[in-house]
GURO-30320 format. One record per residue (C-alpha): z, y, x. Coordinates in steps of 0.2 Angstrom, whole numbers, padded with zeros to 4 digits, always signed. Example, Ala and Ser with C-alpha at 12.3 -4.5 7.8 and 13.67 -1.06 7.14 Angstrom:
<atoms>
+0039-0022+0062;+0036-0005+0068;
</atoms>
This chain:
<atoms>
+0000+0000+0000;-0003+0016+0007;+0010+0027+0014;+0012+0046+0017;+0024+0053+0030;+0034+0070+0024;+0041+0080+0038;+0060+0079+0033;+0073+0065+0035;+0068+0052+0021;+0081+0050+0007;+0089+0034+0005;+0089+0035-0014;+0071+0036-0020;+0074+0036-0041;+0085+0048-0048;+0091+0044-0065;+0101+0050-0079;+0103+0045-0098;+0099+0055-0109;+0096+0057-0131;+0079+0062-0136;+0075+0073-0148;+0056+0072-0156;+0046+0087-0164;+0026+0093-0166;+0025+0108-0163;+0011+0122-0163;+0011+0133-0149;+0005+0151-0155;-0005+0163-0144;+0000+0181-0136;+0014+0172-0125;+0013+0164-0111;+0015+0146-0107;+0033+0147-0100;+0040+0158-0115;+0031+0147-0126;+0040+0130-0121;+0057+0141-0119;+0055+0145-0137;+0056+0128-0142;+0070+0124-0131;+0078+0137-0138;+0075+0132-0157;+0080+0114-0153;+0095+0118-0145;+0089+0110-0128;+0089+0115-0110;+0074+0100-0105;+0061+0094-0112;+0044+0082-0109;+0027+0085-0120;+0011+0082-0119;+0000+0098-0124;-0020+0094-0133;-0032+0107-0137;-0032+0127-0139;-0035+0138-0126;-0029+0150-0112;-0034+0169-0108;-0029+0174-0095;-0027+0157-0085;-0021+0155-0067;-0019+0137-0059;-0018+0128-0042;-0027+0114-0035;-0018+0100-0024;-0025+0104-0008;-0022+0100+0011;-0006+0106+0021;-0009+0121+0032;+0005+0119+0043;+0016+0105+0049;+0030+0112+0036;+0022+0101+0024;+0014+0085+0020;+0002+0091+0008;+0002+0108-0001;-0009+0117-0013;-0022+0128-0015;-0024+0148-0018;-0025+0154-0035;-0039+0151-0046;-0043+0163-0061;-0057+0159-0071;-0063+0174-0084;-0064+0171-0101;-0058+0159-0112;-0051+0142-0103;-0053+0129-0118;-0037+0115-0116;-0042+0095-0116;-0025+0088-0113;-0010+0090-0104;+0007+0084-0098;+0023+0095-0096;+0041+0094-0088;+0051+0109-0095;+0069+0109-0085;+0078+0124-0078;+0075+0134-0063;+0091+0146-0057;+0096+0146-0073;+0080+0150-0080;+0068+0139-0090;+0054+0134-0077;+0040+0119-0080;+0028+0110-0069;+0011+0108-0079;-0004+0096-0076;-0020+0096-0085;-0040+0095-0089;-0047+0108-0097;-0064+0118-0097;-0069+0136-0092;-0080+0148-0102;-0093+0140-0092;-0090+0123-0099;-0087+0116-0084;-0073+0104-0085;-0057+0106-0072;-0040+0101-0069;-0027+0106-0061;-0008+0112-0058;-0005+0127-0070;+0005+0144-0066;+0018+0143-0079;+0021+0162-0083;+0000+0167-0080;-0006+0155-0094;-0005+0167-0109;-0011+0157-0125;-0027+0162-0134;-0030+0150-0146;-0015+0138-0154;-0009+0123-0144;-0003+0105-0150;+0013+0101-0141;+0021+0086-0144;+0041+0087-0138;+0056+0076-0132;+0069+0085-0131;+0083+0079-0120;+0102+0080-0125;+0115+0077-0113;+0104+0078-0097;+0090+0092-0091;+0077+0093-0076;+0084+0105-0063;+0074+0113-0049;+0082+0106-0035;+0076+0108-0013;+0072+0093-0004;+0073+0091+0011;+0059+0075+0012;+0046+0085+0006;+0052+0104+0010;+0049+0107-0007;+0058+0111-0022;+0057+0098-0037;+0065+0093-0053;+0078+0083-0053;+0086+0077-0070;+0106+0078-0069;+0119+0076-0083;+0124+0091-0092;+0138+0084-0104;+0130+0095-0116;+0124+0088-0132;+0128+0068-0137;+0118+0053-0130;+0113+0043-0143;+0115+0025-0135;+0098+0018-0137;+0095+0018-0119;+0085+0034-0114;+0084+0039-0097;+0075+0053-0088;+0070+0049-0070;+0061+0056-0054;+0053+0045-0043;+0051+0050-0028;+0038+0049-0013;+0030+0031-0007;+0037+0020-0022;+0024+0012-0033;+0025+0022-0050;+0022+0007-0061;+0036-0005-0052;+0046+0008-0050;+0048+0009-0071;+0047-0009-0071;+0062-0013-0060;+0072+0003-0068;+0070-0005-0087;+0072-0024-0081;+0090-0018-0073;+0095-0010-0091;+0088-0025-0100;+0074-0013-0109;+0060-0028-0112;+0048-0012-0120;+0048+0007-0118;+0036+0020-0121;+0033+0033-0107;+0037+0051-0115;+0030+0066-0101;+0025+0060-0083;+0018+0074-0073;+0018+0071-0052;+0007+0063-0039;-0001+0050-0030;-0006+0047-0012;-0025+0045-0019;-0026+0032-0034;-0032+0012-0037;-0038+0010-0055;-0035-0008-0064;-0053-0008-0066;-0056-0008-0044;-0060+0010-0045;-0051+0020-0031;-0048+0037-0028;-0050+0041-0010;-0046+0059-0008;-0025+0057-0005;-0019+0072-0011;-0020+0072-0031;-0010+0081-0046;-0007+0067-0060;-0002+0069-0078;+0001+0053-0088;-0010+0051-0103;-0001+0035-0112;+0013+0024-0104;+0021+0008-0111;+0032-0005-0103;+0032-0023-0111;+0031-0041-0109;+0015-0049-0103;+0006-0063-0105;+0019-0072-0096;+0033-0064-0098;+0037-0054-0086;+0040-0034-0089;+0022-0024-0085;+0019-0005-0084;+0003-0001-0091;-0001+0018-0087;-0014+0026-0091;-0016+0044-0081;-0028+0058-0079;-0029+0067-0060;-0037+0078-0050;-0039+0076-0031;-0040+0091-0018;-0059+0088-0017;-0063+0095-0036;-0064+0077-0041;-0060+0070-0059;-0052+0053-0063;-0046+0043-0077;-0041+0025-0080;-0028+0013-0079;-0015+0013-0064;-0017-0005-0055;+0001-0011-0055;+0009-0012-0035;-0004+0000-0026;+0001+0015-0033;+0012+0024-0022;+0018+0043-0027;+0013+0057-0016;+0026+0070-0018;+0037+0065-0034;+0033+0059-0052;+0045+0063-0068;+0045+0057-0083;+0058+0050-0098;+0056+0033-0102;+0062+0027-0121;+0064+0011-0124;+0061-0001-0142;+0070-0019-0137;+0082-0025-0125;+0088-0042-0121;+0101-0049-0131;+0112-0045-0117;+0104-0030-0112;+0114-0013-0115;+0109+0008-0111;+0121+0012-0097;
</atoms>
């Protein structure tokens, strides 16, 4: 599997995990704020401090993101590029959202396809507070209760990223949510495996997933050469296969640092995260045994 080096001391604990209770809601995002403000809003009505979603359709004007790109400098393994700002309306495909906090301030790392006035279809890491919505956008939420995404340095990657951490705020509900980051070099897929199989979740749903991988291997033998990507996960499930034993199957959309699209099927074990990945993971059925710690 492949393997990228950061420049700090390596961490010894590689998931970070928290349970949490999980709210649901549909939302509409209106236009004339920007994304940030928008996503605050919600967390404000639902009386939350995190929350995942997965954003579809409406648009942007004016729109700023980045693109994963090459490190510069040795300060970094890989980095990202300078801004991009398309004119005119930037029409929304899909997107996937982790909204934590950030000094105490609502702050979320966004990832998504989407086409420019042109039509020409891109993707890409958006600039929270320069996305100002044009045109309404479907947001569907988990809100978490009990446990946020914090903004947090790291010394492995000389980046700051979220971390989830208990709040003691708001009750968890016992049915075995958790909230997770997964950090650089783990497969993605075995990774959520092994965290479900050690609470005795036999099936889950992925809820959010927004990070990246060190290039991609789709199920189907298509690979992603181009290492440095930005990764949103389209639809994730965890359950039982064929014989028996617990299977992610991920299905994600990326961009790498040479402009290329990808979609597909992550190929379970050759799937190592690039920087981090965070994501909540709700599960449906446990053993008979199995319990939500």
């Amino acid at each position: 599997m492949r393997r990228i080096e950061h420049p700090g001391p390596v961490d010894a604990q590689r998931r970070l995990t928290v349970e949490c209770g999980l709210e649901y809601a549909r939302v509409a995002l209106e236009p004339d704020a920007s994304l940030i403000d928008a996503l605050a809003g919600m967390l404000e009505r639902y009386g939350a401090s995190s929350a995942v979603a997965t954003l579809h359709g409406g648009g942007f004007d004016p729109f700023v993101y980045y693109m994963p790109a090459l490190s510069p400098t040795p300060a970094h393994a890989v980095y990202f590029s300078g801004r991009h700002e398309p004119e005119g309306l930037v029409r929304l495909e899909a997107a996937g959202v982790t909204i934590g906090q950030r000094d105490n301030e609502p702050w979320l790392h966004c990832h998504g396809i989407w086409r420019d006035a042109a039509g020409n279809r891109l993707g890409g890491h958006v600039v929270p507070n320069e996305a100002v919505i044009a045109e309404p956008i479907e947001a569907s939420m988990w809100f978490l209760k009990g446990a946020a995404f914090e903004v947090t340095p790291n010394p492995e990657t000389s980046f700051s990223l979220f971390e989830p951490k208990a709040t003691g705020e708001g009750a968890v509900d016992g049915k075995g949510a958790f909230a997770l980051a997964v950090r650089a070099n783990e497969d993605l897929c075995t990774a959520l495996e092994e965290e479900c199989r050690a609470r005795g979740v036999t099936s889950a749903h992925v809820r959010g997933g927004v990070g990246s991988l060190v290039g991609t291997r789709f199920e189907d033998g298509r690979v992603v050469e181009p290492f440095v990507t930005e990764v949103f996960i389209r639809e994730g499930k965890i359950s039982a296969n064929a014989a028996n034993e617990l299977e992610a199957r991920i299905d994600v959309a990326l961009v790498d640092h040479l402009g290329g699209l990808s979609e597909g099927r992550l190929q379970r074990g050759d799937n190592p995260v690039l920087v981090t990945f965070e994501l909540v993971i709700e599960p449906t059925s446990f053993t008979p045994t199995g319990n939500a710690r």
